[in-house]
C-alpha positions in Angstrom: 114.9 109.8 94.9 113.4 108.7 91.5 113.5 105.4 92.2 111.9 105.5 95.4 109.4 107.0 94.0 108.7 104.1 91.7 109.4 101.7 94.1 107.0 103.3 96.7 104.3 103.7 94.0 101.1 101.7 93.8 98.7 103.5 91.1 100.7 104.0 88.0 101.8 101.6 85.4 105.4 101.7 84.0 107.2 101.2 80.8 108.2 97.8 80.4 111.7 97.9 81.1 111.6 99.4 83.8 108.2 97.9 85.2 110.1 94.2 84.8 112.7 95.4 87.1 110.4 96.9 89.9 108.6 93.9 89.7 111.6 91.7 90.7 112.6 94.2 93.2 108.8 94.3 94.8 109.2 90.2 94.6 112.8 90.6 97.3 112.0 93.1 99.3 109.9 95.9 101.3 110.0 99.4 99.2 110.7 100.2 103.4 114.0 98.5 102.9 115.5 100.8 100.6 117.2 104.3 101.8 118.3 107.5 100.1 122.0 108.3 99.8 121.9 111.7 98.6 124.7 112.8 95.7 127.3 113.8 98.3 127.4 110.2 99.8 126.6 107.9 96.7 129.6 107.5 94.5 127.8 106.4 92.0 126.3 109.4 91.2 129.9 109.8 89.8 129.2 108.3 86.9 126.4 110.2 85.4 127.9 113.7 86.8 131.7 112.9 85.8 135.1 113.7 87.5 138.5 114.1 86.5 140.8 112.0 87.6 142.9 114.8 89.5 139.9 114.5 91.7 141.6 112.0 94.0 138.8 111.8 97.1 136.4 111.0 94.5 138.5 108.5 92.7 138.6 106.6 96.7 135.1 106.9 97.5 134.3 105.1 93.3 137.0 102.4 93.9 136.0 101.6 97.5 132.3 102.2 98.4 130.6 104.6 100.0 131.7 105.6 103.7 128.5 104.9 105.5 128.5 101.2 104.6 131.4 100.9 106.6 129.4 102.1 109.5 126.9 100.2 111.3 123.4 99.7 109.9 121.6 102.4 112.0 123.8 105.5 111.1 122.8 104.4 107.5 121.1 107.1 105.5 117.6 106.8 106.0 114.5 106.7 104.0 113.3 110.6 103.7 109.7 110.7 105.2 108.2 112.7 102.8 108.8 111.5 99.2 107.2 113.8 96.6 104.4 111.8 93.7 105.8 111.0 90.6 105.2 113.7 88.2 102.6 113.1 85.4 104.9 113.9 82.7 107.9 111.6 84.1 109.4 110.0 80.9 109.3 106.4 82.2 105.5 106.4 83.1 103.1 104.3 80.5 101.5 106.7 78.0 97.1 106.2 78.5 96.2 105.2 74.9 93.6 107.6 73.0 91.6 106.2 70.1 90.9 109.0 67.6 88.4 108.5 64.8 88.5 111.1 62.0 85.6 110.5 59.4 86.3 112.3 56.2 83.4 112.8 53.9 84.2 111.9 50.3 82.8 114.7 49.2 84.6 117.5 51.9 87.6 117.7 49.8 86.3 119.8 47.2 85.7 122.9 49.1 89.4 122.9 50.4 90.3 122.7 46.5 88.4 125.6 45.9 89.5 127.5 48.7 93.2 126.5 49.4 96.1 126.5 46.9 97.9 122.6 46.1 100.8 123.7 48.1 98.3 124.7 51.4 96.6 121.7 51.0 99.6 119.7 51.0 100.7 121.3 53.4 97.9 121.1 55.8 97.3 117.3 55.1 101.0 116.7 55.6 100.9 118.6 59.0 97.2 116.3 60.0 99.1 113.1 59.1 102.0 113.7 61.3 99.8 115.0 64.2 97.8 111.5 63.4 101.2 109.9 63.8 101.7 111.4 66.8 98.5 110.7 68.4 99.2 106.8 67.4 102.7 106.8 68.6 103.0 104.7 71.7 106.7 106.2 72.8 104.8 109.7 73.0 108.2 111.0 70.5 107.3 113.8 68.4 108.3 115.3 65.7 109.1 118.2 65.2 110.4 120.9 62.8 110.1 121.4 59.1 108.0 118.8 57.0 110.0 116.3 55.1 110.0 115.5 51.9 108.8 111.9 52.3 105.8 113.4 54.7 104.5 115.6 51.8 104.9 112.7 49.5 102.5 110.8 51.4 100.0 113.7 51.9 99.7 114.0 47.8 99.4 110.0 48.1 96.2 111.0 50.1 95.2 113.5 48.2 95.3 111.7 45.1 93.7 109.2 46.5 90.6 111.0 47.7 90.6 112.5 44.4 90.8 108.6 42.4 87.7 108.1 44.6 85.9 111.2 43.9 86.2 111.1 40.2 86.4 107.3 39.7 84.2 105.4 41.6 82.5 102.9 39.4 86.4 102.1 38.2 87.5 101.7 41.9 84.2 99.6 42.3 85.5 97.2 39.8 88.6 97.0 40.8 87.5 96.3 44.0 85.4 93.5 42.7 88.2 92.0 40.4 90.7 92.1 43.3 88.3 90.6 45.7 87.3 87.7 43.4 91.1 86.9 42.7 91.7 86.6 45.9 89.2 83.9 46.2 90.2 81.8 43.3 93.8 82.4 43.4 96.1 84.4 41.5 96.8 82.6 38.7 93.0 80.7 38.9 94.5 77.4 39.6 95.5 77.2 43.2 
């Protein structure tokens, strides 16, 4: 039933793998051509659900094929009339992409000093960073449980950081302009 619900849609784009592959099915034929054998009558459902192998009728219908192809066209199993929508949150529908800009003053750090412990402010900037993660993830994965190690690594990177920036700006100025200029000439001044 899934897939004639992505072969019978028109408004929704698809991951790539499988959007390449209803694309060449769309190329050969009519999404009227294709029909619904429900679990009972596809053997091939078989596969995903299992059986044992005492489970001879099963065994006959996976090595031979399905009884209703042996059967002329018409008492095929037809196409249901009804076929539900796609749900929003089905797994193989592409993911809209969502630009968020977050502007942090230079100076808006120093009242979460004052007011939160190291540890919380870790912490909290570990927890922003993976939620920015996640909002730039394409595969919509998340993450989830505890913070790791290398996570609250990278927050004190930030932190520091913002700190360097606070305290040291003509420095970082310089070394902005000293970078910038080698980069013009060349490492070593001769290239």
């Amino acid at each position: 039933m899934i897939v004639l619900q992505y072969i019978r849609n028109e408004a929704r784009r698809f991951q790539t793998f499988v959007a390449n592959r209803l694309s060449v099915i769309r190329d050969t034929s009519s999404p009227r051509q294709w029909r619904h054998a429900n679990s009972l009558r596809n053997p091939a459902d078989y596969a995903s659900r299992g059986f044992s192998s005492s489970e001879t009728q099963k065994l006959k219908h996976w090595f031979n094929r399905p009884v209703f192809l042996s059967q002329v066209e018409s008492e095929w199993p037809k196409q249901p009339d009804e076929i539900p929508d796609l749900p929003e949150d089905d797994c193989e529908l592409k993911r809209k992409k969502v630009q968020v800009h977050l502007f942090v003053q230079e100076d808006s750090l120093q009242p979460l000093l004052c007011y939160f412990s190291l540890y919380k402010l870790l912490m909290s900037v570990a927890w922003l960073l993976r939620f920015k993660t996640y909002l730039r993830c394409q595969t919509g994965e998340v993450k989830s449980g505890n913070l790791m190690v290398d996570e609250i690594v990278t927050a004190t990177r930030e932190v520091v950081k913002v700190v360097q920036r606070q305290a040291f700006p003509k420095e970082l100025a310089v070394l902005q302009r000293i970078s910038h200029s080698e980069k013009e000439v060349g490492l070593c001044g001769m290239c």
